[in-house]
PDB file with one MODEL, atoms N, CA, C and O in Angstrom:
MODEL        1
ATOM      1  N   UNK A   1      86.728 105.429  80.424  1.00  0.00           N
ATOM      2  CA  UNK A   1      87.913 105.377  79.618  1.00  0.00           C
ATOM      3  C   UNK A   1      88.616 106.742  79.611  1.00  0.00           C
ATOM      4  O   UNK A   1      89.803 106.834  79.298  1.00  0.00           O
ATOM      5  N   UNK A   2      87.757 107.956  80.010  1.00  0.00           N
ATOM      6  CA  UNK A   2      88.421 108.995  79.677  1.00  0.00           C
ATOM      7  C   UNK A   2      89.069 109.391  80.796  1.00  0.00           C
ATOM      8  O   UNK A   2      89.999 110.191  80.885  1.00  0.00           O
ATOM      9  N   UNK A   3      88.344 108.587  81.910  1.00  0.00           N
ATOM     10  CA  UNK A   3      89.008 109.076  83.193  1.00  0.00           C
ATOM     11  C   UNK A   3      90.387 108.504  83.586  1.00  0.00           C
ATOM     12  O   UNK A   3      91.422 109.036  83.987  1.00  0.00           O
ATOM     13  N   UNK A   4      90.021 107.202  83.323  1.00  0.00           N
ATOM     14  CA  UNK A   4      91.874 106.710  83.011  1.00  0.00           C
ATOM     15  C   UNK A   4      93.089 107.279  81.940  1.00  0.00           C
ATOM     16  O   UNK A   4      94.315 107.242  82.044  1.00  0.00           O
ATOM     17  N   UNK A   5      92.302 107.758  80.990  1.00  0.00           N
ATOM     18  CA  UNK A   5      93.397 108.560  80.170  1.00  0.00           C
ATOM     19  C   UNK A   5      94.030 109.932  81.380  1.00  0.00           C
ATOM     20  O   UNK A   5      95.146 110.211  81.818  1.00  0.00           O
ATOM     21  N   UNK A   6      92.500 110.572  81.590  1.00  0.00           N
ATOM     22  CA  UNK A   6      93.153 111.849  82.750  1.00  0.00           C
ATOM     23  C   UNK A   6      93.959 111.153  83.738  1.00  0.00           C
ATOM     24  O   UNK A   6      95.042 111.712  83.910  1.00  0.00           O
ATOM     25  N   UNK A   7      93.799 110.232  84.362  1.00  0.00           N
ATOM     26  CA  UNK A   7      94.821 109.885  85.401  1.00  0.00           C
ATOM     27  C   UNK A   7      96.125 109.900  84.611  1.00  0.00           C
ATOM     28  O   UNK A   7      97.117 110.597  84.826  1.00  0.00           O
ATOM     29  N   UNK A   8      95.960 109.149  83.820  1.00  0.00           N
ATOM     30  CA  UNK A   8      97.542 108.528  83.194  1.00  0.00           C
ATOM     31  C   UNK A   8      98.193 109.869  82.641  1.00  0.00           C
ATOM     32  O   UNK A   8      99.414 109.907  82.787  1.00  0.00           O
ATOM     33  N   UNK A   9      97.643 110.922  82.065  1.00  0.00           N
ATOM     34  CA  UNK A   9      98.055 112.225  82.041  1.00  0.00           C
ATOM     35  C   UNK A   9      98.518 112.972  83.122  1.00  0.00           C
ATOM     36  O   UNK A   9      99.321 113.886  82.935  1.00  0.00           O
ATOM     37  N   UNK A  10      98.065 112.661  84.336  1.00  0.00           N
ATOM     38  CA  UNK A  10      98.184 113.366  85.306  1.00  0.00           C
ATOM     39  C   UNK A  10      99.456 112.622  85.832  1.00  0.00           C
ATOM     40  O   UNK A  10     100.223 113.423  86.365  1.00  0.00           O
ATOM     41  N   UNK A  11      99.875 111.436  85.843  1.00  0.00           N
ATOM     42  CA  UNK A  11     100.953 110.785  86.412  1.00  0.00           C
ATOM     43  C   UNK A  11     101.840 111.395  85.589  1.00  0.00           C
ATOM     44  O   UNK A  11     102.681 112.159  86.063  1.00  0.00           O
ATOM     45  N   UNK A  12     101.768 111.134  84.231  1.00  0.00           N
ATOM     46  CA  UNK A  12     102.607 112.001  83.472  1.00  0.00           C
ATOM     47  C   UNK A  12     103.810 113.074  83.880  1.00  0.00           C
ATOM     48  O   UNK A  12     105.035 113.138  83.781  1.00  0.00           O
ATOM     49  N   UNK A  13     102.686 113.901  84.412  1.00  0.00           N
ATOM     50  CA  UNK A  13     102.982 115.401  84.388  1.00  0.00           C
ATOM     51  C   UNK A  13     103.461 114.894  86.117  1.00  0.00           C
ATOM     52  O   UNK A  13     103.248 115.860  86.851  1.00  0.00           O
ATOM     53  N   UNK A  14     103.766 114.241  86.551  1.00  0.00           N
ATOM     54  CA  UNK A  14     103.913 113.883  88.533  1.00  0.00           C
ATOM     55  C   UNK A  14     102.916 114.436  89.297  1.00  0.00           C
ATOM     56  O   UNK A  14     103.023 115.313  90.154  1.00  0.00           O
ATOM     57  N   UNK A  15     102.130 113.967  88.993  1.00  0.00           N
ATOM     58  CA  UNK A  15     100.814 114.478  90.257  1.00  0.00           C
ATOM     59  C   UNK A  15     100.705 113.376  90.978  1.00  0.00           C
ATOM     60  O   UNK A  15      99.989 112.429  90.653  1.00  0.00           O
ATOM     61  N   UNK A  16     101.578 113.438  92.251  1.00  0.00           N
ATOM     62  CA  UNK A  16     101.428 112.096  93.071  1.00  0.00           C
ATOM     63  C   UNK A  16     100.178 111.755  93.652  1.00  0.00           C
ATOM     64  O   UNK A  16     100.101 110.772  94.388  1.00  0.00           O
ATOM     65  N   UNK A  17      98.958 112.629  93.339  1.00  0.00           N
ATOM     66  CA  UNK A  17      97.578 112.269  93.899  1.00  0.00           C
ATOM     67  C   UNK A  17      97.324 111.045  92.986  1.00  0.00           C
ATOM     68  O   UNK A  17      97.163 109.905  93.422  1.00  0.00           O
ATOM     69  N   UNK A  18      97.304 111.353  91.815  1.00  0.00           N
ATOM     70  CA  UNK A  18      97.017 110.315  90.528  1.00  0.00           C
ATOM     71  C   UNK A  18      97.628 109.002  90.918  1.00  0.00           C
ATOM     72  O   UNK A  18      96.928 108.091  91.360  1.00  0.00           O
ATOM     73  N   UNK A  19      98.820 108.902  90.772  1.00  0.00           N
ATOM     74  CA  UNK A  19      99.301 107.413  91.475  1.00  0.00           C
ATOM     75  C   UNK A  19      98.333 107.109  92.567  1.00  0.00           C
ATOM     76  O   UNK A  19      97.614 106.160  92.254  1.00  0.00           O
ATOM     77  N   UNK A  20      98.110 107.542  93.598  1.00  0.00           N
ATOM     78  CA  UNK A  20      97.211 107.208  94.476  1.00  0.00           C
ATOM     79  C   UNK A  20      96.329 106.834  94.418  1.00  0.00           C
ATOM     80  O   UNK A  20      95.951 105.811  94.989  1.00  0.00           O
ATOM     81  N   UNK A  21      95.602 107.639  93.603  1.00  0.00           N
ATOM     82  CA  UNK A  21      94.000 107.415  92.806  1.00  0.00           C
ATOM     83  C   UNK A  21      94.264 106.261  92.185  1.00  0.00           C
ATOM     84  O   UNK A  21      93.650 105.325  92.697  1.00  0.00           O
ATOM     85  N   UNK A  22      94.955 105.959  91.261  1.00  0.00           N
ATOM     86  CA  UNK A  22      95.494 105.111  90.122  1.00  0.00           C
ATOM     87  C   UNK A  22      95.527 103.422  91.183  1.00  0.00           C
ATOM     88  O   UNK A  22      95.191 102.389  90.604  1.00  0.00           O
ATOM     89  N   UNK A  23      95.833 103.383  92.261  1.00  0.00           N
ATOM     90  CA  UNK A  23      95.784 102.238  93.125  1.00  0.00           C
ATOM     91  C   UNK A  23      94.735 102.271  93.533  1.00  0.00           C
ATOM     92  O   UNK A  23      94.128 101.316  93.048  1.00  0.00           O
ATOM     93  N   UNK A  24      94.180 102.773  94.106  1.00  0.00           N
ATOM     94  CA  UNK A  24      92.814 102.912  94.737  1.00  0.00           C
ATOM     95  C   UNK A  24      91.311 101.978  93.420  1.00  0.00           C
ATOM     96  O   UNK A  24      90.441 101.129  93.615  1.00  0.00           O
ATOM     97  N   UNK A  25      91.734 102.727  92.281  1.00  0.00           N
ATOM     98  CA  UNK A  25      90.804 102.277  91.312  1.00  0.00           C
ATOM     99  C   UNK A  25      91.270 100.778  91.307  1.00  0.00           C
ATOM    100  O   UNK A  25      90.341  99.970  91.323  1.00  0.00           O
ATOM    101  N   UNK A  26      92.882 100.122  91.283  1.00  0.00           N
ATOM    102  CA  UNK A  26      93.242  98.531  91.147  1.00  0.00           C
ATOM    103  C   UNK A  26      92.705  98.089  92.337  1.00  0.00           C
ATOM    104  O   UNK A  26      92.884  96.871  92.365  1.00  0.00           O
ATOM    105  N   UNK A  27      91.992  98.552  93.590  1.00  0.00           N
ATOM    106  CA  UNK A  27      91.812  97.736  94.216  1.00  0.00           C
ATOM    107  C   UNK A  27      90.640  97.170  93.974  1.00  0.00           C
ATOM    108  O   UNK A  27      90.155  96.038  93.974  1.00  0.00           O
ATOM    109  N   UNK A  28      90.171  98.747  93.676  1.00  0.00           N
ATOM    110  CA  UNK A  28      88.641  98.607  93.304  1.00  0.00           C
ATOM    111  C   UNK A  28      88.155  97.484  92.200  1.00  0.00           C
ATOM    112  O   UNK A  28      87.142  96.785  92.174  1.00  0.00           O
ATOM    113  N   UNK A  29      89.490  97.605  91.123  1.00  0.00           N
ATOM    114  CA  UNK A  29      89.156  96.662  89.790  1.00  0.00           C
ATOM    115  C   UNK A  29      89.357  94.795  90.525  1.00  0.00           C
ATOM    116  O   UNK A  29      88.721  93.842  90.075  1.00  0.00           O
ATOM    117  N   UNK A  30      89.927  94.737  91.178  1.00  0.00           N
ATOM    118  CA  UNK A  30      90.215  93.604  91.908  1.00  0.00           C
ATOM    119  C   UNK A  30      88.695  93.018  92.500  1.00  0.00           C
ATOM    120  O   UNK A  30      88.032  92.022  92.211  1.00  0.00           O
ATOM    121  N   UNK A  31      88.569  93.719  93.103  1.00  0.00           N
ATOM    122  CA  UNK A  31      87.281  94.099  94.009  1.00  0.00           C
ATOM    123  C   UNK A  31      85.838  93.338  93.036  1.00  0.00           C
ATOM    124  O   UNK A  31      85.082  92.381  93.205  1.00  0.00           O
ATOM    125  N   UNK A  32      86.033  94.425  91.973  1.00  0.00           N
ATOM    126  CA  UNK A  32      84.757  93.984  91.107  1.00  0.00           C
ATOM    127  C   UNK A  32      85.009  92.489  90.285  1.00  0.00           C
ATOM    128  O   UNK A  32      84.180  91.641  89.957  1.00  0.00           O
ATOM    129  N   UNK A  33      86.287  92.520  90.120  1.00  0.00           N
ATOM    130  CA  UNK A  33      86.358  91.014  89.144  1.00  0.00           C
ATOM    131  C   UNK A  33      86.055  89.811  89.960  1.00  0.00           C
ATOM    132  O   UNK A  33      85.324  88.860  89.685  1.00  0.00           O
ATOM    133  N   UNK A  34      86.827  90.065  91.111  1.00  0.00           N
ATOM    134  CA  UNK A  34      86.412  88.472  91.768  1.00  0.00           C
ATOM    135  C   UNK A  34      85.354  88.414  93.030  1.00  0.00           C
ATOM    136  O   UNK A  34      85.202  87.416  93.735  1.00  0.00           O
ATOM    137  N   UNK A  35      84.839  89.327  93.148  1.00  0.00           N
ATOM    138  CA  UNK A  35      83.409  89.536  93.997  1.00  0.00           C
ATOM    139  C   UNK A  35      82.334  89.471  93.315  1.00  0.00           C
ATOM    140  O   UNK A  35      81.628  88.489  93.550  1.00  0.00           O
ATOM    141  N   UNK A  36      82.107  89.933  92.826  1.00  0.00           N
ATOM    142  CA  UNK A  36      80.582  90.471  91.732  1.00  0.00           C
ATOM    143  C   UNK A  36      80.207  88.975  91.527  1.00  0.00           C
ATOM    144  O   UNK A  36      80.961  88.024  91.320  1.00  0.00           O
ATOM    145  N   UNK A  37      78.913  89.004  91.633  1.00  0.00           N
ATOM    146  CA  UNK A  37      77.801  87.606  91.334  1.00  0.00           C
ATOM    147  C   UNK A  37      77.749  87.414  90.033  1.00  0.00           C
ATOM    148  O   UNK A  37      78.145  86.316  89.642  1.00  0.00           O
ATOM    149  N   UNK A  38      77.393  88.129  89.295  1.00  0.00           N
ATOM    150  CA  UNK A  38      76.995  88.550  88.004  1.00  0.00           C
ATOM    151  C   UNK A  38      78.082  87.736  87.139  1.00  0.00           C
ATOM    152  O   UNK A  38      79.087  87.598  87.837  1.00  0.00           O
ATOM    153  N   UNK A  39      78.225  87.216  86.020  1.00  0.00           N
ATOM    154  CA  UNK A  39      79.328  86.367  85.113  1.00  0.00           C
ATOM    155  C   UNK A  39      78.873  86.809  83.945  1.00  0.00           C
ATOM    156  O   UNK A  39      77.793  86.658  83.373  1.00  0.00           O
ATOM    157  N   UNK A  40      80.438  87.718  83.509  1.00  0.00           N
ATOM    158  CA  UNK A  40      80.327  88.290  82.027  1.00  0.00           C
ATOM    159  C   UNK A  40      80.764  87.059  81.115  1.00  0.00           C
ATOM    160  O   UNK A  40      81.334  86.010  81.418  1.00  0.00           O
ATOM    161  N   UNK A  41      80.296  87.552  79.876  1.00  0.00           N
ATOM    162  CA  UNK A  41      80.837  86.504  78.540  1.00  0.00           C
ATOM    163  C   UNK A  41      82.670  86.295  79.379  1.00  0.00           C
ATOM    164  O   UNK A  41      83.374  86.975  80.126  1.00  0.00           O
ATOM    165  N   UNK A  42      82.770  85.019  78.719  1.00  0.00           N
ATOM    166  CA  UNK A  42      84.467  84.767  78.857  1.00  0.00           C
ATOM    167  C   UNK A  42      85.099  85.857  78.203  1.00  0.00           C
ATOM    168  O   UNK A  42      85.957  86.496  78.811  1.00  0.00           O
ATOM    169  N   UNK A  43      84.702  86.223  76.745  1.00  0.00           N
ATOM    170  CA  UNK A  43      85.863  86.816  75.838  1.00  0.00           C
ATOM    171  C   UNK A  43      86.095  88.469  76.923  1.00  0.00           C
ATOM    172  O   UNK A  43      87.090  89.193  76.949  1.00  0.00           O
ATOM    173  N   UNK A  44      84.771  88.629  77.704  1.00  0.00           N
ATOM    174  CA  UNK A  44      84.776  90.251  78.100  1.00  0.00           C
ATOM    175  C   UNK A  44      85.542  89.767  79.680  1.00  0.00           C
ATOM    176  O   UNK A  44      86.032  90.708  80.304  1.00  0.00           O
ATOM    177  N   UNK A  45      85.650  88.422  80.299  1.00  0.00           N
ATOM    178  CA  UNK A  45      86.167  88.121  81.549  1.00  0.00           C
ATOM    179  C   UNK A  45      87.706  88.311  81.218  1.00  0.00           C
ATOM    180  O   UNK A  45      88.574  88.831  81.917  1.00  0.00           O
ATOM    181  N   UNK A  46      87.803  87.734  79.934  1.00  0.00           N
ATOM    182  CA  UNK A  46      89.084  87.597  79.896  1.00  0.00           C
ATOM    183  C   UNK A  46      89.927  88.747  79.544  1.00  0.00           C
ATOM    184  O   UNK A  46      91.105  88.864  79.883  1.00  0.00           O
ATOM    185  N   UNK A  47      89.258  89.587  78.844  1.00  0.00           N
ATOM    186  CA  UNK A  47      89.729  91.090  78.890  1.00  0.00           C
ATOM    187  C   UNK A  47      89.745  91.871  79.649  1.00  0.00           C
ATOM    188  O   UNK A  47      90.444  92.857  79.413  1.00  0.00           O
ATOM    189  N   UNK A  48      88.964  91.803  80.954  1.00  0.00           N
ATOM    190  CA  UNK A  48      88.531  92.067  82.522  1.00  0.00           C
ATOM    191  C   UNK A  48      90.497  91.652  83.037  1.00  0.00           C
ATOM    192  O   UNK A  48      91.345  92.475  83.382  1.00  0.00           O
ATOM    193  N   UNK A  49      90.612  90.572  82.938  1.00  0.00           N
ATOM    194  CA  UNK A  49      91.633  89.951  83.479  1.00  0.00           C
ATOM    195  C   UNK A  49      93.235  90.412  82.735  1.00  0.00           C
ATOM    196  O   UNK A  49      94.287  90.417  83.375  1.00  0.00           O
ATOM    197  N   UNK A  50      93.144  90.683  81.656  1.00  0.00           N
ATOM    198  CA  UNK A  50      93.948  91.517  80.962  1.00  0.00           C
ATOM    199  C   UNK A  50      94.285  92.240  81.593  1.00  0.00           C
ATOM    200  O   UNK A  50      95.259  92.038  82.318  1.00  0.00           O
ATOM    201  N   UNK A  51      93.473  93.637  81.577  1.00  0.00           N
ATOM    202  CA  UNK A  51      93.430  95.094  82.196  1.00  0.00           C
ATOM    203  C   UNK A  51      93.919  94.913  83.392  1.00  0.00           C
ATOM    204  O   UNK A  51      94.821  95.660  83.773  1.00  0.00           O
ATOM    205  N   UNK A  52      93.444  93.925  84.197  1.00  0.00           N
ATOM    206  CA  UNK A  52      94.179  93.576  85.540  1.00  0.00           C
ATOM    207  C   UNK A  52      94.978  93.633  85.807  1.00  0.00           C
ATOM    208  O   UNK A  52      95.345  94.235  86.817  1.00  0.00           O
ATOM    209  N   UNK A  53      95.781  92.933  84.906  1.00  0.00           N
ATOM    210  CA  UNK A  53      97.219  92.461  84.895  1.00  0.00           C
ATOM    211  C   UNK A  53      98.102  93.746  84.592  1.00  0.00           C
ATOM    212  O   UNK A  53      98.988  94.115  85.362  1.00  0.00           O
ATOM    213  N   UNK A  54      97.796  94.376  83.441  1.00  0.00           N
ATOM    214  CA  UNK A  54      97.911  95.403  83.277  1.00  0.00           C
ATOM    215  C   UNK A  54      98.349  96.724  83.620  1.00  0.00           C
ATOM    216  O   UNK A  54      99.243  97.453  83.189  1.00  0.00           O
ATOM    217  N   UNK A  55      97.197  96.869  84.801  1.00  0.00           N
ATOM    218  CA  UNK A  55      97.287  97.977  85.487  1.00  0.00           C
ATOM    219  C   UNK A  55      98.027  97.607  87.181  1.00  0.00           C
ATOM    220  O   UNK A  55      98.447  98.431  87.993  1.00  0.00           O
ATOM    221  N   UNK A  56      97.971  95.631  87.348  1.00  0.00           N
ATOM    222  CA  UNK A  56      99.029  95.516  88.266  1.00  0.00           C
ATOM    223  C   UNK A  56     100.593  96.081  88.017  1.00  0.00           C
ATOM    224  O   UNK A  56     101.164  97.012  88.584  1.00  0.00           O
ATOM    225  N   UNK A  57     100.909  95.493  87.329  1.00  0.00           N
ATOM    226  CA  UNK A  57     101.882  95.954  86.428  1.00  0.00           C
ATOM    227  C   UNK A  57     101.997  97.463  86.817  1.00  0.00           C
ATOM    228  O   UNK A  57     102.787  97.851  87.677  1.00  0.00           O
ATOM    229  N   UNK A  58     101.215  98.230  86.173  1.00  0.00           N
ATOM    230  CA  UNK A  58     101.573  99.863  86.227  1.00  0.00           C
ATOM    231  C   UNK A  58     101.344 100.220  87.426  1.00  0.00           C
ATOM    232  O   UNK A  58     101.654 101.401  87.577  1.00  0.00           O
ATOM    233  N   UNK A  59     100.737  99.500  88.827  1.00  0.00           N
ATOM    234  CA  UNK A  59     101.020 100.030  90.201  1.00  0.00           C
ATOM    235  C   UNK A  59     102.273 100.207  90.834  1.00  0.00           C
ATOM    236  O   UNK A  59     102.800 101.056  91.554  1.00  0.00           O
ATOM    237  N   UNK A  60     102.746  98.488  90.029  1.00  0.00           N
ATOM    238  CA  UNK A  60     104.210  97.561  90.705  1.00  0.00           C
ATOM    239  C   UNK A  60     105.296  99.169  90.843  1.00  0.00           C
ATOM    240  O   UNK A  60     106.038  99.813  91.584  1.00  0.00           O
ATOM    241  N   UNK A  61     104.573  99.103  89.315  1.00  0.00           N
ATOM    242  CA  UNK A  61     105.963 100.172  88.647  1.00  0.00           C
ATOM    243  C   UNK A  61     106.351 101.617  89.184  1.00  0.00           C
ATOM    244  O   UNK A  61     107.472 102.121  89.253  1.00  0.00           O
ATOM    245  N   UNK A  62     104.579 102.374  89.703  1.00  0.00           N
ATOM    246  CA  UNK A  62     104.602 103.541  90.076  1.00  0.00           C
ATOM    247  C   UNK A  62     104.850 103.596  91.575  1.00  0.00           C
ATOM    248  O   UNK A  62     104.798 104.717  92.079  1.00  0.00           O
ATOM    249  N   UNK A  63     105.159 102.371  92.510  1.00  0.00           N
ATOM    250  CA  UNK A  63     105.203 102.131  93.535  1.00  0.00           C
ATOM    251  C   UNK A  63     106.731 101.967  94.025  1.00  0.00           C
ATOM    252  O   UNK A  63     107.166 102.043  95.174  1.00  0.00           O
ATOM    253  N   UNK A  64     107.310 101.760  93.012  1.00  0.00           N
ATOM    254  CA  UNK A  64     108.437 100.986  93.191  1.00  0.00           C
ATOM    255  C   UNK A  64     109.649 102.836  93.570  1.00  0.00           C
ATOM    256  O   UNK A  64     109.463 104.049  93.484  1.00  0.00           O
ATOM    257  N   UNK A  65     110.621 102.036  93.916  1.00  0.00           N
ATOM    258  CA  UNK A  65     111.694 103.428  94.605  1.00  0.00           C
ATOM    259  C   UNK A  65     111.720 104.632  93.909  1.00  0.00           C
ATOM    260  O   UNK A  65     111.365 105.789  94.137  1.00  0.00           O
ATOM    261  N   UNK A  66     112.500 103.727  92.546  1.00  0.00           N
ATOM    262  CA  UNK A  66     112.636 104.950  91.257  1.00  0.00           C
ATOM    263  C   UNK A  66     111.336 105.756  91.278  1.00  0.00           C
ATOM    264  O   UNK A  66     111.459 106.943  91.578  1.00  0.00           O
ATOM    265  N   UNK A  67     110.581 105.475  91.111  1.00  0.00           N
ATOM    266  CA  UNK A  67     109.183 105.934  90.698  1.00  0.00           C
ATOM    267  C   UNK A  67     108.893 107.265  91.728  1.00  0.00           C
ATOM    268  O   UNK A  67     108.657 108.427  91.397  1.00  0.00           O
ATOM    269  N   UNK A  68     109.008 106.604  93.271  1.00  0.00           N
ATOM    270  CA  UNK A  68     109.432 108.047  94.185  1.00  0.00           C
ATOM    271  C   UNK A  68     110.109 109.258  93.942  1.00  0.00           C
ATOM    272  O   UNK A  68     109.927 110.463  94.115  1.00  0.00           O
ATOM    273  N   UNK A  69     110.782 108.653  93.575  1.00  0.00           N
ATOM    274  CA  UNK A  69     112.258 109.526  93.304  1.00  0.00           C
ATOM    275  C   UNK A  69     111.767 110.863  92.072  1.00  0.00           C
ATOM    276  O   UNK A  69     111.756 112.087  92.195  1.00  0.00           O
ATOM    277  N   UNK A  70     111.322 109.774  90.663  1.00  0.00           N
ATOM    278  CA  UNK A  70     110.875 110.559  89.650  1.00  0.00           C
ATOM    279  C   UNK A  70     109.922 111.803  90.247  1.00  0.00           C
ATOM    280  O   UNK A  70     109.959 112.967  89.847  1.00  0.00           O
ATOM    281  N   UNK A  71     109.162 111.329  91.180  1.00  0.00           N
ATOM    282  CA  UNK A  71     107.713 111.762  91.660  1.00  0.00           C
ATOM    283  C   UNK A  71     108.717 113.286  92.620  1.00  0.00           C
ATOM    284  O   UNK A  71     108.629 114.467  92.282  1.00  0.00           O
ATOM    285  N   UNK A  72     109.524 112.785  93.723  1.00  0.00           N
ATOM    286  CA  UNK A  72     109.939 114.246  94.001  1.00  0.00           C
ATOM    287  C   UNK A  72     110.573 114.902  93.269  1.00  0.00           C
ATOM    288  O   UNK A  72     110.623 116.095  93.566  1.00  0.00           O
ATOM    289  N   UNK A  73     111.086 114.595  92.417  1.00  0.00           N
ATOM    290  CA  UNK A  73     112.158 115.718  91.436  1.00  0.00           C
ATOM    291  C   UNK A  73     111.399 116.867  91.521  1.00  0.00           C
ATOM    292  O   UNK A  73     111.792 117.812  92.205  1.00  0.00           O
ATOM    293  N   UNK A  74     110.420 116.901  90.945  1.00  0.00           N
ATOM    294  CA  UNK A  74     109.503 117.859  90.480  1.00  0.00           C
ATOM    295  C   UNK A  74     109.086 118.987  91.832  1.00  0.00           C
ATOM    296  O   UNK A  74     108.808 120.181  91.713  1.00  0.00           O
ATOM    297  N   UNK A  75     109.142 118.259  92.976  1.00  0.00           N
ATOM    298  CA  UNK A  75     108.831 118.861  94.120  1.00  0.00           C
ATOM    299  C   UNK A  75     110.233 119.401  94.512  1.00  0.00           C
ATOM    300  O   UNK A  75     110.234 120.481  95.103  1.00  0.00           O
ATOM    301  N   UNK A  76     111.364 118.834  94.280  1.00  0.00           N
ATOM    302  CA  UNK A  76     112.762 119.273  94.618  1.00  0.00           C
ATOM    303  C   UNK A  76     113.126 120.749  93.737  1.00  0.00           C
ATOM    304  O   UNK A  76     113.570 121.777  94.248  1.00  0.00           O
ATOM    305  N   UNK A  77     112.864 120.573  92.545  1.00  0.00           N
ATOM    306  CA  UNK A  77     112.753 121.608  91.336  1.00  0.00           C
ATOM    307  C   UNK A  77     111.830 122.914  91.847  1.00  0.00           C
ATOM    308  O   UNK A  77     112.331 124.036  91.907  1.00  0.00           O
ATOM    309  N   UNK A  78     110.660 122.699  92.150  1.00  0.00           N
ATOM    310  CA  UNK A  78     109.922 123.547  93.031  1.00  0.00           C
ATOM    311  C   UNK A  78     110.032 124.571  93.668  1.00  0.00           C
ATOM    312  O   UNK A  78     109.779 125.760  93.470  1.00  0.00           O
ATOM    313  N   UNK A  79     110.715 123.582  94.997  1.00  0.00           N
ATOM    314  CA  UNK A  79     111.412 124.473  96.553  1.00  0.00           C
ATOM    315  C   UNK A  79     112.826 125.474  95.689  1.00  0.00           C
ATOM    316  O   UNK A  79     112.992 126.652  96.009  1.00  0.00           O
ATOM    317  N   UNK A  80     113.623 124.877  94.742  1.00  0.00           N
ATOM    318  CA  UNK A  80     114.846 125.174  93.745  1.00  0.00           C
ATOM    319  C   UNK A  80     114.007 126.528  93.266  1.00  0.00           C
ATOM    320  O   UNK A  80     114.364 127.689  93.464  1.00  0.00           O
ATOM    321  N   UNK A  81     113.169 126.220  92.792  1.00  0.00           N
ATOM    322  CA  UNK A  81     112.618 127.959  92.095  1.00  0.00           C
ATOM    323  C   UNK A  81     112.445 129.082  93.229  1.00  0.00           C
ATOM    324  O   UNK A  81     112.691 130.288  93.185  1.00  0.00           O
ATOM    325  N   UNK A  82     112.017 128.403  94.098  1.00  0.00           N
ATOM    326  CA  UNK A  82     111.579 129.185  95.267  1.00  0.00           C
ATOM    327  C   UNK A  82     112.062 129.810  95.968  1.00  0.00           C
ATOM    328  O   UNK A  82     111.601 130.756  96.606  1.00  0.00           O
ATOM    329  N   UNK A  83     113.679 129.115  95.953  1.00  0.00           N
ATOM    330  CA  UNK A  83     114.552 129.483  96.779  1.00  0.00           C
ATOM    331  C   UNK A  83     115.392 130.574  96.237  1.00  0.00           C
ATOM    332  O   UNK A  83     116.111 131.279  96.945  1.00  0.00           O
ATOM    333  N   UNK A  84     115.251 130.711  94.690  1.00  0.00           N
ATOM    334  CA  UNK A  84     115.921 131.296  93.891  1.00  0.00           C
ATOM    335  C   UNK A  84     115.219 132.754  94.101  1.00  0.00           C
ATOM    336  O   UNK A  84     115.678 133.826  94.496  1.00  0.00           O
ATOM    337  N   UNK A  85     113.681 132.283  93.597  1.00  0.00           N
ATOM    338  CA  UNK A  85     113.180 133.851  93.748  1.00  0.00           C
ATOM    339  C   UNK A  85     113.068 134.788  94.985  1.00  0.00           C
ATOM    340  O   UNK A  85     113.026 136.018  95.014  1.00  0.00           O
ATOM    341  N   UNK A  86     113.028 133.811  96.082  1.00  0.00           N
ATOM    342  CA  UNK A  86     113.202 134.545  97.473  1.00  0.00           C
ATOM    343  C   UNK A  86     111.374 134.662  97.398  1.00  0.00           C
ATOM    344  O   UNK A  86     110.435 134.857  96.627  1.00  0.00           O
ATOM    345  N   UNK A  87     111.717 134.390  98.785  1.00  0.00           N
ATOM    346  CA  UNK A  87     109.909 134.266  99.422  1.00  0.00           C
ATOM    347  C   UNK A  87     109.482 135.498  99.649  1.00  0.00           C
ATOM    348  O   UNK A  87     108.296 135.521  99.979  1.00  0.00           O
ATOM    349  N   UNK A  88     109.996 136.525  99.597  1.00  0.00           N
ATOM    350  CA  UNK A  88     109.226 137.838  99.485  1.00  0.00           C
ATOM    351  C   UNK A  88     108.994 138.410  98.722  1.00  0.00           C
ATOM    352  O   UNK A  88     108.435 139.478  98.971  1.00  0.00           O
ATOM    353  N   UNK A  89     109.288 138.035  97.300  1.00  0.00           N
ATOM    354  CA  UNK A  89     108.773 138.017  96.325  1.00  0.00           C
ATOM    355  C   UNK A  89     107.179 137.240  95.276  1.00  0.00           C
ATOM    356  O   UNK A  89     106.690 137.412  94.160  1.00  0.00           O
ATOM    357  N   UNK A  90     106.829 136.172  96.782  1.00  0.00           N
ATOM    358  CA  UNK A  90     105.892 135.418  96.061  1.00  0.00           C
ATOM    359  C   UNK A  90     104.817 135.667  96.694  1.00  0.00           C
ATOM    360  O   UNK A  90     103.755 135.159  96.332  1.00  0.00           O
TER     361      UNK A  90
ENDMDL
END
């Protein structure tokens, strides 16, 4: 739980690794719900299936154009400082 809070902090702040990570874990969650032998209580399947949905949802979203876009600003802003201070200064 805490590690999904750090991701979701980290998207936050645009750390495009995190989005990455952040899919990687939905595949994984995919992975475990409808593979695994093992059959949890319904009430904990169905909250399994929740989160799913869920965090499909928050891939759709971090995947989608805008979401790029948000994601370079920060890298555009960057090169903008950089260019300002002059590279022989850094």
């Amino acid at each position: 739980m805490a590690f999904n809070f750090f991701i979701v902090y980290k998207i936050y702040n645009r750390k495009n690794w995190a989005r990455i990570v952040l899919f990687i874990l939905l595949l994984c969650g995919i992975y475990a719900l409808f593979f695994k032998k093992d059959k949890a209580l319904p009430i904990l399947h169905s909250l399994s299936i929740f989160e799913l949905t869920a965090q499909i949802i928050a891939a759709i979203l971090l995947l989608s154009k805008e979401s790029a876009t948000w994601f370079s600003e920060r890298t555009r802003k960057i090169e903008e400082m950089v260019a300002e201070i002059g590279t022989d200064k850094i």
